[in-house]
C-alpha positions, 0 to 999 in steps of 0.5 A, spaced: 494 926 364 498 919 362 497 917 369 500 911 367 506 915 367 507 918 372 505 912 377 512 909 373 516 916 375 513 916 382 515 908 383 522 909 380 523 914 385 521 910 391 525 906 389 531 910 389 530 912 396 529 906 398 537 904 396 539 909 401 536 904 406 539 898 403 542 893 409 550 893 411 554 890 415 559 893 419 565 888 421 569 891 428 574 887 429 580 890 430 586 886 425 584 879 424 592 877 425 591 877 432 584 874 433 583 867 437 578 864 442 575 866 448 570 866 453 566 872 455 561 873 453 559 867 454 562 865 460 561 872 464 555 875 467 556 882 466 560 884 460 561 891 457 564 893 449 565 900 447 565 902 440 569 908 438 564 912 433 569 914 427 568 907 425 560 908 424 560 914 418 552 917 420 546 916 423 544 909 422 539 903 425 542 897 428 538 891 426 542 885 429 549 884 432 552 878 431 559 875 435 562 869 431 562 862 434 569 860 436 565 852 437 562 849 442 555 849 446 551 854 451 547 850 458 541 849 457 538 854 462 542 861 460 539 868 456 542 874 455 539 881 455 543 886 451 543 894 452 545 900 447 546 906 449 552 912 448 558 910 452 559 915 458 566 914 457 571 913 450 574 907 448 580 904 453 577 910 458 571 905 462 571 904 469 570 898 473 563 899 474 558 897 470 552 902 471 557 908 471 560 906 463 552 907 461 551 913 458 544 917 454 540 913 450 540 906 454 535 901 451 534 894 451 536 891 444 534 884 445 534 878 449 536 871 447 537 864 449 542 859 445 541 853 447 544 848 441 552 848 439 555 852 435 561 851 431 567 854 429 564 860 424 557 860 427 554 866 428 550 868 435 546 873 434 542 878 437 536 882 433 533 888 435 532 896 434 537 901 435 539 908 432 545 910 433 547 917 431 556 917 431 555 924 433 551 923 439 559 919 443 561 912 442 557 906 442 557 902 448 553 894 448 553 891 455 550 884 456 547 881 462 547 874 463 539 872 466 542 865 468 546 861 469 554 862 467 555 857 462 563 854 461 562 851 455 562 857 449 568 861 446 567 867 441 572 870 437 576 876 440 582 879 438 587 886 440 585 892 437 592 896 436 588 902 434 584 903 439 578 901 436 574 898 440 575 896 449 572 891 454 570 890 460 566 884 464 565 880 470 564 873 472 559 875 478 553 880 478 557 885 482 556 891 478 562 895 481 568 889 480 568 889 473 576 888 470 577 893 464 581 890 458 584 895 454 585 894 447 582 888 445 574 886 445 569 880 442 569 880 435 562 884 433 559 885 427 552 889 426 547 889 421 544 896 420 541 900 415 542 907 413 537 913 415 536 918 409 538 925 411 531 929 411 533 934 407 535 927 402 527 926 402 525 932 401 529 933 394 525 926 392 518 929 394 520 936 391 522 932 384 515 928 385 511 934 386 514 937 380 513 932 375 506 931 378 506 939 376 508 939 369 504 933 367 497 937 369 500 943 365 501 940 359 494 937 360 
């Protein structure tokens, strides 16, 4: 048997497969026509953001979620830890209570500190693990301040006239006081690799074994 060749064959189809997990980045931003500076979340203690789930086209891990820095500088002293789940309701549908929107699958993504200035276009990100499968509901990301609120940072933000994506957030840690925004959120952007469908990988595995095959019978 051309060992040889079947190494290259099997190493050509891993690399296929592998294509099927190549890093995307999915921008929500709702129409950049309307988008401009503001505060949250750098500057509430609680914030809320669902997704609407077309905008995600099948099962994939989120590997980071970045905001864009619309200029300016975090306290010395603040974190932020930021959650995933399912949303328990729709977009323009949350309620202004912060542990009723979370819905199944809640998981802490990452905790960060940002302590340098940012200017505008900078991207304040946060990386972690989560996979999301659209089908499962709308996606919701909420974030808790750990310290102090920090009044000097603004992030872009702007109005979604599709009803893409909605907000709600509070300066305390008031968890039933949150004011609920329609139509509008922080600019987000998500890194994210897709997951190959199981019946994907077992064509490659199928294809390998009978290649494998067909080389010992020719032997």
């Amino acid at each position: 048997m051309n060992i040889k060749m079947l190494k290259a064959t099997v190493a050509g189809l891993i690399l296929s497969v592998s294509g099927f997990a190549n890093a995307g980045l999915i921008t929500i931003d709702g129409g950049l026509d309307n988008q401009g500076g503001d505060c949250t979340f750098a500057c509430v203690a609680l914030y809320q953001q669902v997704y609407d789930n077309s905008l995600f086209s099948n099962t994939l891990d989120i590997t980071g979620i970045s905001f864009i820095s619309s200029g300016g500088s975090f306290s010395a002293n603040n974190s932020w830890e930021l959650s995933l789940s399912i949303s328990n309701f729709n977009v323009n549908a949350l309620t202004n209570d912060f542990n009723n929107n979370i819905g199944l699958q809640s998981m802490i993504f990452s905790t960060e500190s940002f302590n340098d200035s940012y200017i505008d276009g900078d991207l304040i990100t946060f990386n972690g693990l989560f996979n999301y499968n659209p089908n499962d509901g709308d996606l919701l990301l909420s974030i808790r301040a750990l310290g102090d609120s920090p009044w000097s940072h603004t992030v872009y933000y702007n109005r979604s006239s599709d009803a893409e994506f909605s907000r709600t957030y509070n300066f305390s840690n008031t968890p039933q006081s949150m004011s609920v925004g329609n139509n509008y959120g922080n600019v987000t952007l998500f890194d994210t690799q897709p997951v190959p469908e199981p019946s994907t990988l077992a064509i490659f595995a199928l294809g390998i074994m009978g290649l494998a095959s067909r080389r010992f019978k020719k032997q």
